[in-house]
C-alpha atoms as a printed R data frame, in Angstrom:
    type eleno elety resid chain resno      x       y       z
1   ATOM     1    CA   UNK     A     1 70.893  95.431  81.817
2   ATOM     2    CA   UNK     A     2 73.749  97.871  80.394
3   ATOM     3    CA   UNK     A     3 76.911  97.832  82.481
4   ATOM     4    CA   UNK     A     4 79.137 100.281  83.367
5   ATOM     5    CA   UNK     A     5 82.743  99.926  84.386
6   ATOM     6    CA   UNK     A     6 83.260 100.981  88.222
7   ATOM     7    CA   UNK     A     7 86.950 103.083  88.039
8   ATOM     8    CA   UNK     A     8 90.123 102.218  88.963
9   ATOM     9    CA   UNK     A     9 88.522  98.364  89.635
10  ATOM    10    CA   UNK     A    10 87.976  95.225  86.874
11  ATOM    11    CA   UNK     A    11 83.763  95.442  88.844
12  ATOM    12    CA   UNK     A    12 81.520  95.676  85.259
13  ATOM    13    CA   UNK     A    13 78.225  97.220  87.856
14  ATOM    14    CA   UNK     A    14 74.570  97.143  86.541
15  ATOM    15    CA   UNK     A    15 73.741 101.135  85.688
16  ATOM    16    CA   UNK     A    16 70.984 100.770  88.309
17  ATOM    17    CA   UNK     A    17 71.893  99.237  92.069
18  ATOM    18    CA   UNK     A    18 70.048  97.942  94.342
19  ATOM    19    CA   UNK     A    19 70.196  99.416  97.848
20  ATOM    20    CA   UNK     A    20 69.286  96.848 101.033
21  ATOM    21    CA   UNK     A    21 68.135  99.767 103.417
22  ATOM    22    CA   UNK     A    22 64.350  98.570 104.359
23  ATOM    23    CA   UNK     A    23 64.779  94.665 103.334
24  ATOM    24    CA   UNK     A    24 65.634  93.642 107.460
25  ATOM    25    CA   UNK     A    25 62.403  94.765 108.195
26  ATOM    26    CA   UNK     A    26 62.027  97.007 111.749
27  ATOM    27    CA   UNK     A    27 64.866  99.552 112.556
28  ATOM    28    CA   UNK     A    28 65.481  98.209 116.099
29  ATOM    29    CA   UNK     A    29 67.049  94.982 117.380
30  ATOM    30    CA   UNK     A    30 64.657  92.633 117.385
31  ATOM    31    CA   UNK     A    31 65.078  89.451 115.602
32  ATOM    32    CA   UNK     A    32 63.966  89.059 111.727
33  ATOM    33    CA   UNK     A    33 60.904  88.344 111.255
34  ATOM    34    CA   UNK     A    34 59.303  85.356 108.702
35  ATOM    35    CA   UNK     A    35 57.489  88.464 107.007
36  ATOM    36    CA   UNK     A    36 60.343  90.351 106.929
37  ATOM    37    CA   UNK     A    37 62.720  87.217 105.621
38  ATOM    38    CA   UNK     A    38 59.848  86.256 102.962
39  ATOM    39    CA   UNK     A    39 59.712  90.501 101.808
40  ATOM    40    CA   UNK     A    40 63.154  90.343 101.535
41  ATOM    41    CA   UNK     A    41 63.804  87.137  99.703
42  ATOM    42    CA   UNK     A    42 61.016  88.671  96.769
43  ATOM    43    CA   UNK     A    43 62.924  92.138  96.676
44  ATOM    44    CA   UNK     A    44 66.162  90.593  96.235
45  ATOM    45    CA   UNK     A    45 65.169  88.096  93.635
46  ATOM    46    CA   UNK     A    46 63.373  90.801  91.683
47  ATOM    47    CA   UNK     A    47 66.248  92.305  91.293
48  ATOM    48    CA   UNK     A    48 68.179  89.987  90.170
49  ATOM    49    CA   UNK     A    49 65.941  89.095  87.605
50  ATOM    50    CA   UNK     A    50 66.232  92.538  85.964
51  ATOM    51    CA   UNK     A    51 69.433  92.216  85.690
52  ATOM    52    CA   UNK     A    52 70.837  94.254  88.259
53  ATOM    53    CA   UNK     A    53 74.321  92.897  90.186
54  ATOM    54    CA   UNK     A    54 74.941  95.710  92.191
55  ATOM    55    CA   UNK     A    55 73.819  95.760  96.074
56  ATOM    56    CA   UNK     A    56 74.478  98.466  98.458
57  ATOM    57    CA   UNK     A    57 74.842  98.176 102.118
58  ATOM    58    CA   UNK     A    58 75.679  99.556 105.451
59  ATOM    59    CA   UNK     A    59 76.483  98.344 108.795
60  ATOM    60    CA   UNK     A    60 73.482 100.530 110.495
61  ATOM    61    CA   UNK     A    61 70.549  99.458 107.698
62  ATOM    62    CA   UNK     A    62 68.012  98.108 110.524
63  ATOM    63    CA   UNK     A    63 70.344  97.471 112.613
64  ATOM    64    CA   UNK     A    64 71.952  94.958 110.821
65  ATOM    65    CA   UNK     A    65 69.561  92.955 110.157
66  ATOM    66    CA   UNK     A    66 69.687  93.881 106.252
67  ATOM    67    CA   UNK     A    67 72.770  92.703 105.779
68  ATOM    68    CA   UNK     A    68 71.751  88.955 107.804
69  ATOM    69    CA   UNK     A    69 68.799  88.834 105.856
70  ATOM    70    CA   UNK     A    70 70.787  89.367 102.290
71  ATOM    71    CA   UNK     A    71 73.270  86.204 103.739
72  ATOM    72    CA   UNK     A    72 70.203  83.860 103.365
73  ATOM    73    CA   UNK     A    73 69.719  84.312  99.633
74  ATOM    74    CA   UNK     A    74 73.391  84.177  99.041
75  ATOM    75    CA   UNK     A    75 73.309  80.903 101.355
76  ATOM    76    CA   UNK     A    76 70.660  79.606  99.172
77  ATOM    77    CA   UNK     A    77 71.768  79.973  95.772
78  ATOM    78    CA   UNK     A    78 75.437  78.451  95.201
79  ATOM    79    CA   UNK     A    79 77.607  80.698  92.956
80  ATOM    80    CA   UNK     A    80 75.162  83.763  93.569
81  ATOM    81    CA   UNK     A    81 78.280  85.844  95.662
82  ATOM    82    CA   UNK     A    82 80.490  85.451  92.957
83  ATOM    83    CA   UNK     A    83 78.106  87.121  90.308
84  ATOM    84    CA   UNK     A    84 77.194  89.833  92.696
85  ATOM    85    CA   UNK     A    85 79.414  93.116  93.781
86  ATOM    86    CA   UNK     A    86 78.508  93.514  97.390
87  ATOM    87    CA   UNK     A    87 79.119  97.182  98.833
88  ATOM    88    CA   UNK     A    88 78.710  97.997 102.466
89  ATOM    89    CA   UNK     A    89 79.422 101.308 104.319
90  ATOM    90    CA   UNK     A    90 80.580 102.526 108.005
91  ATOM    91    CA   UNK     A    91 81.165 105.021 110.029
92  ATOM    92    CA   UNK     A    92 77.780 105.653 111.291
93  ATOM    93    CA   UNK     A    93 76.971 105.716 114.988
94  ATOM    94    CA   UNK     A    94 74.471 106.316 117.833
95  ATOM    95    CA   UNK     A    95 73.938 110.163 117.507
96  ATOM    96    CA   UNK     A    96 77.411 110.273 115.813
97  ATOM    97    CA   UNK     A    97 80.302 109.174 113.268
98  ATOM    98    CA   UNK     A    98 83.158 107.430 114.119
99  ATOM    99    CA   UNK     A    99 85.991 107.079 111.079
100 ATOM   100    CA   UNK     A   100 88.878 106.059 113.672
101 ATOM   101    CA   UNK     A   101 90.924 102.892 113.033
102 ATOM   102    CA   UNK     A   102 89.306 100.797 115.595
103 ATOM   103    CA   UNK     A   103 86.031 101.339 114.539
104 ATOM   104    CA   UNK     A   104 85.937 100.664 110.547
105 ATOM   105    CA   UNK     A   105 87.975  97.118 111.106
106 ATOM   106    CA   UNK     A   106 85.987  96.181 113.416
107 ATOM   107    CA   UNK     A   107 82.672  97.093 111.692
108 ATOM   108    CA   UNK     A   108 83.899  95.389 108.363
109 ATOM   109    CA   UNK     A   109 84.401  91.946 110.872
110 ATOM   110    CA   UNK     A   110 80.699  92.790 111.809
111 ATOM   111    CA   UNK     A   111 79.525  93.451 107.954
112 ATOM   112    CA   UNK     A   112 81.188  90.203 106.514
113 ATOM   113    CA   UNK     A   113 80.012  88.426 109.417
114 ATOM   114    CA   UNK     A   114 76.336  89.027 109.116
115 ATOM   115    CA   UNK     A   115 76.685  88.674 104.935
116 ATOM   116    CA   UNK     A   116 78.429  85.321 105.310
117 ATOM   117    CA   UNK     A   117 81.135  86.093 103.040
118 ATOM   118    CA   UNK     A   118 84.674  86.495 103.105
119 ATOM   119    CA   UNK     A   119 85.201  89.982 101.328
120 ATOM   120    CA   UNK     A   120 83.180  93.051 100.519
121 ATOM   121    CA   UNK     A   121 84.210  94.184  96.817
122 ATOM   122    CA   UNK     A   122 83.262  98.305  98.211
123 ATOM   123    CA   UNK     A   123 83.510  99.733 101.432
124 ATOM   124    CA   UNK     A   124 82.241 103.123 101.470
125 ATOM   125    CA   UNK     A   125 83.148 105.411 104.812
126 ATOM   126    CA   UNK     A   126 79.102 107.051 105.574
127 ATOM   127    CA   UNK     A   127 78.809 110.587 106.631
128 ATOM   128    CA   UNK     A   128 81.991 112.625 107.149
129 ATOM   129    CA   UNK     A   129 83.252 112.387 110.431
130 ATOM   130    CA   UNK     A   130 84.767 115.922 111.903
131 ATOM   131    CA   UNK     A   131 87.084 114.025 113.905
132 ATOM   132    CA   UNK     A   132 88.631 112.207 111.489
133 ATOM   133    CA   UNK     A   133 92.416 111.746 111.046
134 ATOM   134    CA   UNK     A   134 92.908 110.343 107.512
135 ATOM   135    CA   UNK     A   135 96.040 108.442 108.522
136 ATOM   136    CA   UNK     A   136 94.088 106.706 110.906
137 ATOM   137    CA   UNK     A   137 91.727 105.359 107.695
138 ATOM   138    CA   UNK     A   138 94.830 105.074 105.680
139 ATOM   139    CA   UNK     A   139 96.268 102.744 108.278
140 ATOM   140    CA   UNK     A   140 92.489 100.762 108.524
141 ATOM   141    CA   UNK     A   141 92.440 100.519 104.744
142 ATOM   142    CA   UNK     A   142 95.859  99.306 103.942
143 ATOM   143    CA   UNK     A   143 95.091  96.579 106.626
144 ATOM   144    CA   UNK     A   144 91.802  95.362 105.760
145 ATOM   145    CA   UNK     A   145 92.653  95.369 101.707
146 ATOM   146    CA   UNK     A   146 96.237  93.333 102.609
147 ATOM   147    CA   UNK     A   147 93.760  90.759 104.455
148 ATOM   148    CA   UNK     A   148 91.509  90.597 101.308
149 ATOM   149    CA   UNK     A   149 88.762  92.034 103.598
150 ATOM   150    CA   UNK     A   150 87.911  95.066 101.431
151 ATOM   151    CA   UNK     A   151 89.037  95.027  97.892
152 ATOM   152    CA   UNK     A   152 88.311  98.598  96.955
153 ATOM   153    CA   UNK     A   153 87.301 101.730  99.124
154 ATOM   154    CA   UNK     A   154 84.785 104.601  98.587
155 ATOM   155    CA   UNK     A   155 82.992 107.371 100.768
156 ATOM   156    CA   UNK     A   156 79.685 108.717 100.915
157 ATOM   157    CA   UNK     A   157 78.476 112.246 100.976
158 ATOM   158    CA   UNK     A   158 81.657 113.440 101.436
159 ATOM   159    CA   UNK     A   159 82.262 117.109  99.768
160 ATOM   160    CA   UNK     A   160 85.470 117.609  97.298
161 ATOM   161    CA   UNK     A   161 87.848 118.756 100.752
162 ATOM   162    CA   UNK     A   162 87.065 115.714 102.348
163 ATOM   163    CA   UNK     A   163 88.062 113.529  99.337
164 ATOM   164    CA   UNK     A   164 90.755 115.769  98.747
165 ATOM   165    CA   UNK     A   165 92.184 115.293 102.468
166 ATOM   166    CA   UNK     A   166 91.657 111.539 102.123
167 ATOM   167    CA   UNK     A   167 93.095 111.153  99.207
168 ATOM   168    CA   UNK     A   168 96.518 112.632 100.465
169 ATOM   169    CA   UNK     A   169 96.805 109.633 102.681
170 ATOM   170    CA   UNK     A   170 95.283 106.648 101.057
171 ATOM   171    CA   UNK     A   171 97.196 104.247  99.369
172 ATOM   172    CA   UNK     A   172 94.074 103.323  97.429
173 ATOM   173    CA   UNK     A   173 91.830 104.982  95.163
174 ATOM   174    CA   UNK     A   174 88.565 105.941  96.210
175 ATOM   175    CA   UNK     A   175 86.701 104.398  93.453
176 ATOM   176    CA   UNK     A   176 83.433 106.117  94.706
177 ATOM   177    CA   UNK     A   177 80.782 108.646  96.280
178 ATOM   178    CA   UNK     A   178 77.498 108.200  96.852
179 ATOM   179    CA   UNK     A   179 75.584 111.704  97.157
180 ATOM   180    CA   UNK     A   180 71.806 112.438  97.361
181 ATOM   181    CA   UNK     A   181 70.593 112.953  93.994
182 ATOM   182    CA   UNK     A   182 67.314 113.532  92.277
183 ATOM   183    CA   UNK     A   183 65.057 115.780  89.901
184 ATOM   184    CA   UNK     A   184 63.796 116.904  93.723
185 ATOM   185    CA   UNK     A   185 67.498 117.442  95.244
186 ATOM   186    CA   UNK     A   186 69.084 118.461  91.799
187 ATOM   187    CA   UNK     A   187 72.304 120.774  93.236
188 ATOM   188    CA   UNK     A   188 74.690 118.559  91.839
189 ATOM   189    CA   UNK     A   189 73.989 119.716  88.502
190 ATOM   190    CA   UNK     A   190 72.052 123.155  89.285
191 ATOM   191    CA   UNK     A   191 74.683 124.867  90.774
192 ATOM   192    CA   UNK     A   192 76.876 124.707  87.550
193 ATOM   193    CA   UNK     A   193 74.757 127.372  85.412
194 ATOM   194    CA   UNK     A   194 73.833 129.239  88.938
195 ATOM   195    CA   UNK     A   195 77.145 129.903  89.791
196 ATOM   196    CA   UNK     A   196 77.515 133.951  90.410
197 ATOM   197    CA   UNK     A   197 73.777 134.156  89.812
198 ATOM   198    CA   UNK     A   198 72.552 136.744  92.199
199 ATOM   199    CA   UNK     A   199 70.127 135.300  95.028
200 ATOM   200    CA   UNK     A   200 70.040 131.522  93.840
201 ATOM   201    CA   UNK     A   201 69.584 128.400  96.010
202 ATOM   202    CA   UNK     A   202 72.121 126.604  97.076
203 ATOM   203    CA   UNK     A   203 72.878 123.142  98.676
204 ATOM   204    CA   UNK     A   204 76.871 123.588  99.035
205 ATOM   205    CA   UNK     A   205 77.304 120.704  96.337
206 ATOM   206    CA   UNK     A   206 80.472 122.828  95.463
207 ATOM   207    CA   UNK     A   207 81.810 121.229  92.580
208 ATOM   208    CA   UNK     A   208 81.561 117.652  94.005
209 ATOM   209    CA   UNK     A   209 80.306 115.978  90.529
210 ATOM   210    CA   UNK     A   210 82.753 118.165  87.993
211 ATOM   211    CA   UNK     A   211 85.763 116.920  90.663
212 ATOM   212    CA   UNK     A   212 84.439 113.142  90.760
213 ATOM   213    CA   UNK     A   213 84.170 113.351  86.786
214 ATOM   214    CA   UNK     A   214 87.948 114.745  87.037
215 ATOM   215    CA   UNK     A   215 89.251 111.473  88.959
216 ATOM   216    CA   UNK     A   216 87.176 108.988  87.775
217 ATOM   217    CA   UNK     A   217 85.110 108.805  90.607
218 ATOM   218    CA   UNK     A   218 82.022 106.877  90.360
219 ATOM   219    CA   UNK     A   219 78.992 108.835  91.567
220 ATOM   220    CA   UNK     A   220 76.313 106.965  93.296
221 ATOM   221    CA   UNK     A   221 72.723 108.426  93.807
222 ATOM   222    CA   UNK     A   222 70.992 107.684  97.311
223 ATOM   223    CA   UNK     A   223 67.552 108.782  97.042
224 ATOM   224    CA   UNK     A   224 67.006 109.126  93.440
225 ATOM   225    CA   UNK     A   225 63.230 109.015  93.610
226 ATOM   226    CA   UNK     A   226 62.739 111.331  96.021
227 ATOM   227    CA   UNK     A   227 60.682 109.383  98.443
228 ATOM   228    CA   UNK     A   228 57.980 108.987  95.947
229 ATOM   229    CA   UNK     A   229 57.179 112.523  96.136
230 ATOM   230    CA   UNK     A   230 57.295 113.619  92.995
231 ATOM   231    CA   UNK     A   231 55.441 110.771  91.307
232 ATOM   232    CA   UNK     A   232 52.128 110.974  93.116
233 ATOM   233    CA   UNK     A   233 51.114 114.567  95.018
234 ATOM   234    CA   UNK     A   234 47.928 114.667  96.396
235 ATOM   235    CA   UNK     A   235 45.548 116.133  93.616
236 ATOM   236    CA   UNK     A   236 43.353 117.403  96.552
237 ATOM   237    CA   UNK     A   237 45.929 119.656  97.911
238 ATOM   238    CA   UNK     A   238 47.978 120.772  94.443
239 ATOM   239    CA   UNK     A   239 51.293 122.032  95.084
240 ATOM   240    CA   UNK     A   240 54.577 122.524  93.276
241 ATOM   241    CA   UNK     A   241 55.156 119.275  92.787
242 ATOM   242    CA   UNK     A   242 52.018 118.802  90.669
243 ATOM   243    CA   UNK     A   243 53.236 120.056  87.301
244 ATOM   244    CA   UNK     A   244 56.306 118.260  87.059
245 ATOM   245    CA   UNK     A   245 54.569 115.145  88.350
246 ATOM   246    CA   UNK     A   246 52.232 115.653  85.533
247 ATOM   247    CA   UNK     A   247 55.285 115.826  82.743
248 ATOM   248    CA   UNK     A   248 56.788 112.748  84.179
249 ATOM   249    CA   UNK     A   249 53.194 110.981  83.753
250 ATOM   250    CA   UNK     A   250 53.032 111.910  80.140
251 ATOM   251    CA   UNK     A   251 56.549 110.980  79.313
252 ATOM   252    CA   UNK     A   252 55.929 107.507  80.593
253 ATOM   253    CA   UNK     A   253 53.015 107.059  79.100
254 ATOM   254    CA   UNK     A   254 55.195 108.205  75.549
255 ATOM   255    CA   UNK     A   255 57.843 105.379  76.450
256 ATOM   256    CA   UNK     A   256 55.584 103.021  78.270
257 ATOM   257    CA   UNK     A   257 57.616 102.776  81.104
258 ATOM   258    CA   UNK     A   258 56.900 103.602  84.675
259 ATOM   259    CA   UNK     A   259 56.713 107.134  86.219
260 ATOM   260    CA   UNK     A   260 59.917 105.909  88.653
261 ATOM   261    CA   UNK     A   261 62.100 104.543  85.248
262 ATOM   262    CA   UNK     A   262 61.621 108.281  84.019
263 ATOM   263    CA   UNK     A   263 62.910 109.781  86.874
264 ATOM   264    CA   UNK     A   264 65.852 107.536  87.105
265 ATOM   265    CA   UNK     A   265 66.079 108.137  83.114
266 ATOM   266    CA   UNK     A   266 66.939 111.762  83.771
267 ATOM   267    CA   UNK     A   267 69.649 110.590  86.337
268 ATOM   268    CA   UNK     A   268 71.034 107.968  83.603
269 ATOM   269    CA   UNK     A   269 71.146 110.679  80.676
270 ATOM   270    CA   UNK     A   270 73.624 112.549  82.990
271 ATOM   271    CA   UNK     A   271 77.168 112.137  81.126
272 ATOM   272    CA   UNK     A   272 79.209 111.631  84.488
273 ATOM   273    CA   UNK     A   273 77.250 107.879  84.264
274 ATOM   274    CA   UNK     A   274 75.537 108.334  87.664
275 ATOM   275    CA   UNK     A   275 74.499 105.283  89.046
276 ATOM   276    CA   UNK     A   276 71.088 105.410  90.888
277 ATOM   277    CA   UNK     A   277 70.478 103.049  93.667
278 ATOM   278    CA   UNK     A   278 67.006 102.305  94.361
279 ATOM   279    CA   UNK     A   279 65.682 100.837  97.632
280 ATOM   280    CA   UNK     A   280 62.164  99.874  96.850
281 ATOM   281    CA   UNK     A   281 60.788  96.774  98.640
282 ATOM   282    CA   UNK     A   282 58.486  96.287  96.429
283 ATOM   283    CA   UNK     A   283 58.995  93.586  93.238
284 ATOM   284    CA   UNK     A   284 56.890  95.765  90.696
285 ATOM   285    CA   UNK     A   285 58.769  98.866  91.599
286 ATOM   286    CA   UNK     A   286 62.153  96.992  91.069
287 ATOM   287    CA   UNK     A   287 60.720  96.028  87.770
288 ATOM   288    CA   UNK     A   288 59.470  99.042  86.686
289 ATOM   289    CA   UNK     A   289 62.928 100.765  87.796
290 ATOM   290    CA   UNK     A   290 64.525  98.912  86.216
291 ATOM   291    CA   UNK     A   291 63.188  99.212  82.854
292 ATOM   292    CA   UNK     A   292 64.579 102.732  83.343
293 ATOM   293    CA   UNK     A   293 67.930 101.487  81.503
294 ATOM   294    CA   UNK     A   294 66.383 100.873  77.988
295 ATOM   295    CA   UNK     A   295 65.113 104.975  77.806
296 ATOM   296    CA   UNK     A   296 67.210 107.211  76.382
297 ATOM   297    CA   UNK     A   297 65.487 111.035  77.554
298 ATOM   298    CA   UNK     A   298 66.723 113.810  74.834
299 ATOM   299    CA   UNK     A   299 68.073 117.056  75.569
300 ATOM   300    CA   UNK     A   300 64.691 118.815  75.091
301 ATOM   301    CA   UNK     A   301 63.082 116.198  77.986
302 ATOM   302    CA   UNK     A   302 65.783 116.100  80.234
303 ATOM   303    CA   UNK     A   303 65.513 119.977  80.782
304 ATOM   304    CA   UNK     A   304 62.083 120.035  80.899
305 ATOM   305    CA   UNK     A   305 61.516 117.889  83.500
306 ATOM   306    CA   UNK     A   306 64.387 119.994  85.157
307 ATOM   307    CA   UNK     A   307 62.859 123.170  84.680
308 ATOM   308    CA   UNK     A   308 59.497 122.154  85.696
309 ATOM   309    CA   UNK     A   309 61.211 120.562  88.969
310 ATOM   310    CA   UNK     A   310 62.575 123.932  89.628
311 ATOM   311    CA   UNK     A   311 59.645 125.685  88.671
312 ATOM   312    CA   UNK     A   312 62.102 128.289  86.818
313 ATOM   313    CA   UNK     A   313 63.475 129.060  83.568
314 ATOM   314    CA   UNK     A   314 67.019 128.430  82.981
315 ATOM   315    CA   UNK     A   315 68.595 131.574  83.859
């Protein structure tokens, strides 16, 4: 698999990640399960045998128990951690965030603890916190990086102010964002050529992916199939989802690929080299994702697919 250079870090990351959500099994605290450690174990090595050397974390992803799960195929292959770039994120909460000094050092303890290794190569903060006071991170960050902890820092869904306020504090780069992204949540890219258009839709994105282009910061795409909801509707209760589900169909059939590798085609043809991280459990999906890096949509697919997503002309 192709490789793309993560900014401001010597990481060479697979153009398609693999993201550890659903691989602990149940979202509570109960202990792993043998179905859920022999699920996990196939998901993982899938995806390594595609190529792909990117996995995403997160302190929270069921409870844990993703991230203690993922420690038993490390613990089992000698060498694997060293070939891998682990990312985890934090600053998620019961019912809310919590970005305060106390609470990110002693999550990444928690995350390298249940990974059984000894440094995570991203740490991404989760959802904004209001509260936050970005001297507070500053002072987490510098601490955890001097330890070797943490060897290079991100965010997630954070909007260009909250970078921006970050970034006036940090003595390190943030190296990444990982935003919601797909042909079904496409505002990233939309709002460019509906800006001053009268009446348009509008999901605040707000310049985040022209300002990450700007400062070499690598966007990350959480969700980038949708859900699956695009790829299969219901041809018993057609809705708008059925005609571009129909174009992605026939473009895989043209490149023999999966429906899923054409919709994370149209993410890779982006220019800003968008990394889509996919969170499939299921080996065939992994492999059929993952063929998505050998397609190469042209200008004349990539906005159809868009425009038949939208269900509108290009204004």
């Amino acid at each position: 698999m192709k490789t793309l250079r993560i900014p401001h870090t010597a990481l060479d990351a697979t153009r398609i990640a693999y993201g550890c959500m659903m691989i602990g099994g149940k979202w509570d605290t109960s202990p792993l399960t043998a179905e859920a450690r022999t699920s996990a174990d196939a998901a993982i090595r899938a995806a390594l045998d595609a190529g792909i050397n990117f996995f995403d974390h997160a302190d929270i992803y069921c409870c844990g128990k993703s991230e203690e799960v993922f420690a038993t195929a490390l613990k089992d292959s000698p060498g694997l951690r060293d070939r891998l770039i682990l990312q985890s994120k934090c600053g998620i909460r019961d019912n809310r965030y919590d970005f305060s000094y106390e609470h990110i050092t002693k999550s990444v303890d928690g995350i390298l603890q249940r990974l059984g290794t000894d440094r995570i190569d991203i740490l991404l903060l989760h959802r904004p916190d209001p509260l936050v006071e970005p001297a507070e991170v500053a002072r987490a960050f510098d601490e955890l990086h001097a330890a070797g902890k943490v060897l290079n820092f991100g965010v997630s869904n954070h909007t260009v102010g909250q970078m921006e306020r970050l970034r006036r504090h940090l003595r390190q780069p943030i190296v990444a964002n990982q935003l919601q992204f797909s042909l079904a949540q496409p505002a990233l890219v939309t709002e460019g050529f509906l800006a001053n258009q009268k009446g348009t839709e509008s999901a605040l994105a707000t310049g985040i992916l022209d300002y990450c282009q700007l400062h070499d910061i690598l966007v990350q795409a959480w969700a980038p199939l949708a859900g699956g909801r695009l790829l299969q509707p219901d041809p018993a209760t057609p809705d708008a989802t059925t005609p571009v589900a129909a174009l992605i169909t026939k473009l895989a059939g043209q490149y023999d690929v999966s429906a899923e590798a054409i919709l994370l085609a149209w993410i890779l043809r982006h220019p800003a080299g968008i990394q889509p991280v996919i969170g499939t459990t299921k080996p065939e999906r992994i492999r059929g994702s993952a063929k998505a890096d050998g397609i190469t949509l042209t200008r004349e697919e990539w906005y159809a697919l868009l425009t038949t997503a939208r269900g509108k002309r290009m204004p």
